[in-house]
C-alpha positions as protocol buffer text, in pm:
chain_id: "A"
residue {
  index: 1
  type: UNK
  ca { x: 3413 y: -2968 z: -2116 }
}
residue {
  index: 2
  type: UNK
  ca { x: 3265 y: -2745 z: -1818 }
}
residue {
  index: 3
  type: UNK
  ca { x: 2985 y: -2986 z: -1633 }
}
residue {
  index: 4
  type: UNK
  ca { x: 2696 y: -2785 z: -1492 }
}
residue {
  index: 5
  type: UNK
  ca { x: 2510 y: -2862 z: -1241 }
}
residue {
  index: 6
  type: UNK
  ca { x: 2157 y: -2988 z: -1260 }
}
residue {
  index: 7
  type: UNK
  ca { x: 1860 y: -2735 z: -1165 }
}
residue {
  index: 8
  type: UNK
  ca { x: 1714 y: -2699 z: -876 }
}
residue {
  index: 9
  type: UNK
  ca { x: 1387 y: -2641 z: -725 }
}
residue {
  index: 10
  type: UNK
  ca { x: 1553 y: -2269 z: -635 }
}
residue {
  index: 11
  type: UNK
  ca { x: 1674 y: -2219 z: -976 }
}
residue {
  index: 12
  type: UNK
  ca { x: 1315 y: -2258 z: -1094 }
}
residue {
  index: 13
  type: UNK
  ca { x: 1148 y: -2055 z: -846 }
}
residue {
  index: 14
  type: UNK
  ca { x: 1380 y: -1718 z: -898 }
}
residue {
  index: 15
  type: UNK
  ca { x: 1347 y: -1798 z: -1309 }
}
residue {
  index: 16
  type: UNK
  ca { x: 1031 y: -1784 z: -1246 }
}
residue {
  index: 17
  type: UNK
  ca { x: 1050 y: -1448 z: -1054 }
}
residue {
  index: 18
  type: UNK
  ca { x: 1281 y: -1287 z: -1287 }
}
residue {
  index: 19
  type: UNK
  ca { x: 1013 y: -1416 z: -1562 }
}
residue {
  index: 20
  type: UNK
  ca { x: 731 y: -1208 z: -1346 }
}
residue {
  index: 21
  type: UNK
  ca { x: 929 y: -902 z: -1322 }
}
residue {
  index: 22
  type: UNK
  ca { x: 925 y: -872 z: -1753 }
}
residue {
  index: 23
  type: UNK
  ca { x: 595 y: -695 z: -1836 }
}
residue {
  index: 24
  type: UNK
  ca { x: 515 y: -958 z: -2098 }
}
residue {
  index: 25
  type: UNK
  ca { x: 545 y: -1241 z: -1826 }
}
residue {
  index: 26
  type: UNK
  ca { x: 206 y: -1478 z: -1854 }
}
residue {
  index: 27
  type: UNK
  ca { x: 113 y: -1423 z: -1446 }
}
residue {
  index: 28
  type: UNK
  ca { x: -143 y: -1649 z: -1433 }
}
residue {
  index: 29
  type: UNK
  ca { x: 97 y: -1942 z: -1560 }
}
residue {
  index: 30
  type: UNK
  ca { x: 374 y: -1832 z: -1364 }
}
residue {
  index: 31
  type: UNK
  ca { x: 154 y: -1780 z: -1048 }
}
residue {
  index: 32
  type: UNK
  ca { x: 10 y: -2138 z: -1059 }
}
residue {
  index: 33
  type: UNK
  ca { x: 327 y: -2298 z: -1118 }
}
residue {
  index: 34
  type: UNK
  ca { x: 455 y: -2085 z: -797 }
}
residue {
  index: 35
  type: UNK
  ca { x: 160 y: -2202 z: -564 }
}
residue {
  index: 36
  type: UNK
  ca { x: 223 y: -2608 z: -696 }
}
residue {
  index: 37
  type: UNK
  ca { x: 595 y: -2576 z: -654 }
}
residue {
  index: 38
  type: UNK
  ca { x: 542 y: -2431 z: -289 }
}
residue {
  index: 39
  type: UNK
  ca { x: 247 y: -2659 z: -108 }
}
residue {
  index: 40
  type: UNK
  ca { x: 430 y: -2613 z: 241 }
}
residue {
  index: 41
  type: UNK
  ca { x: 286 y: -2259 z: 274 }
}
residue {
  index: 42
  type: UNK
  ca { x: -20 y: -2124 z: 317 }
}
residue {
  index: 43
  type: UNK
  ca { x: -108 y: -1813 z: 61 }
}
residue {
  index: 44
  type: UNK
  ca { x: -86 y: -1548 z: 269 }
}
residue {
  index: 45
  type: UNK
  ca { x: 298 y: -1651 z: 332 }
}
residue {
  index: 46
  type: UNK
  ca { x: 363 y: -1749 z: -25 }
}
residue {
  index: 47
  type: UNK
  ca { x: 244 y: -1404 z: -171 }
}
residue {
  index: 48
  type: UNK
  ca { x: 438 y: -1234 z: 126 }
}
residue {
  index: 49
  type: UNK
  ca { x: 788 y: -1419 z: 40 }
}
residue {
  index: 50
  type: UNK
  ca { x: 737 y: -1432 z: -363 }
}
residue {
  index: 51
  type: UNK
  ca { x: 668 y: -1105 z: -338 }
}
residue {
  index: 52
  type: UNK
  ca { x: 1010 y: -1045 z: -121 }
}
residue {
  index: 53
  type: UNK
  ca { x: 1171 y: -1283 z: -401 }
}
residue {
  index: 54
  type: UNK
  ca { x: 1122 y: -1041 z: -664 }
}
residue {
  index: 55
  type: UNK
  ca { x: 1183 y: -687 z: -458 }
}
residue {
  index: 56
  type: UNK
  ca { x: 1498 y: -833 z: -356 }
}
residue {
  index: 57
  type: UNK
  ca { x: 1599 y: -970 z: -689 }
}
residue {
  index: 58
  type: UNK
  ca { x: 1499 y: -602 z: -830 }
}
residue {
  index: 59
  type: UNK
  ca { x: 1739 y: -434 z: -615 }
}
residue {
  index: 60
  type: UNK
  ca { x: 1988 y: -649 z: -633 }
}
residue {
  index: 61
  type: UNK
  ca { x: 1992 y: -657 z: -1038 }
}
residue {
  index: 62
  type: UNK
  ca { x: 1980 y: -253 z: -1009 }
}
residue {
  index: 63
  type: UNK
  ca { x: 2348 y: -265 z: -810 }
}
residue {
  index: 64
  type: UNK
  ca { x: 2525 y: -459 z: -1058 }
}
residue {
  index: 65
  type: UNK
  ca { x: 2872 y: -307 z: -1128 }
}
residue {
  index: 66
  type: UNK
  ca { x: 2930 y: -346 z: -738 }
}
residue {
  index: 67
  type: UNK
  ca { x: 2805 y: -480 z: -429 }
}
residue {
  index: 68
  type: UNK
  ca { x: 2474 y: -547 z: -364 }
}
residue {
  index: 69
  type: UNK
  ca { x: 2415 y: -311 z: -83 }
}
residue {
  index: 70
  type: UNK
  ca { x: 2196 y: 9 z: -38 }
}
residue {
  index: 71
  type: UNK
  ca { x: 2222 y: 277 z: 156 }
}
residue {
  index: 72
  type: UNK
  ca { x: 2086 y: 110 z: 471 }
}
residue {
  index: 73
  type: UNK
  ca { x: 2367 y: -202 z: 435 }
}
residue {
  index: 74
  type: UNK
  ca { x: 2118 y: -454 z: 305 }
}
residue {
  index: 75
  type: UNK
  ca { x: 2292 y: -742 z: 88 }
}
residue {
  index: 76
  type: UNK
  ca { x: 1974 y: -814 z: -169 }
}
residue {
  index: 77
  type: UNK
  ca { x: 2149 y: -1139 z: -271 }
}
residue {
  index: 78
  type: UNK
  ca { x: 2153 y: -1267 z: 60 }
}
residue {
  index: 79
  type: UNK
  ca { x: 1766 y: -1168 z: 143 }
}
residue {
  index: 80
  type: UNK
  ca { x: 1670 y: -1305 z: -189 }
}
residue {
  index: 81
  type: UNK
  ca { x: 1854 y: -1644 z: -94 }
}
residue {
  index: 82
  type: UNK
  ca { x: 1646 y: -1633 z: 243 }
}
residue {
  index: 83
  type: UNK
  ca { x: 1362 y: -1593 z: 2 }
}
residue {
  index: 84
  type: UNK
  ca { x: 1409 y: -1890 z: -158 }
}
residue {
  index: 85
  type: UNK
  ca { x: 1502 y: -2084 z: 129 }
}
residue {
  index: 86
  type: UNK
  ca { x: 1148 y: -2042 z: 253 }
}
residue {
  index: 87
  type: UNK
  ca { x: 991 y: -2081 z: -46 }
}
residue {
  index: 88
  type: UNK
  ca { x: 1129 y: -2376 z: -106 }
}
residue {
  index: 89
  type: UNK
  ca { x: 1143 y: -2517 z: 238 }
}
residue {
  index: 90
  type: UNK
  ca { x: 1484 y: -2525 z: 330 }
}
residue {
  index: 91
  type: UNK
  ca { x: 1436 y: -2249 z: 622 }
}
């Protein structure tokens, strides 16, 4: 039986982007579970990286089928990691 590995606070955060980026997403909801889950920054910095969260995650999810690199040699999986590392604290 495959064991999986219990959620994190990271998990939550980028299900919660991915949940923003569907046009039937309830913001508001989604938006005041982001600001709870993310008390260490102020809300200039929190709309700057959730807003990186979810352009990186968009580009990356538009590779798939190969790397996830653009023309200019940006990973998007690795920026939206450093996303999540600072909204979740663990820059």
């Amino acid at each position: 039986m495959p064991t999986t590995r219990p959620l994190t606070l990271a998990d939550a955060i980028e299900a919660m982007a991915r949940a923003e980026l569907d046009e039937d997403a309830p913001i508001p909801a989604i938006a005041r579970a982001v600001e709870t889950l993310t008390p260490h920054l102020t809300a200039e910095k929190r709309n700057l990286w959730w807003w990186e969260l979810k352009h990186c995650i968009t580009r990356a999810d538009a590779t798939q089928g190969g790397p996830a690199w653009d023309e200019a040699g940006i990973d998007w999986d690795d920026r939206a990691k450093e996303a999540l590392d600072v909204l979740t604290g663990s820059e």
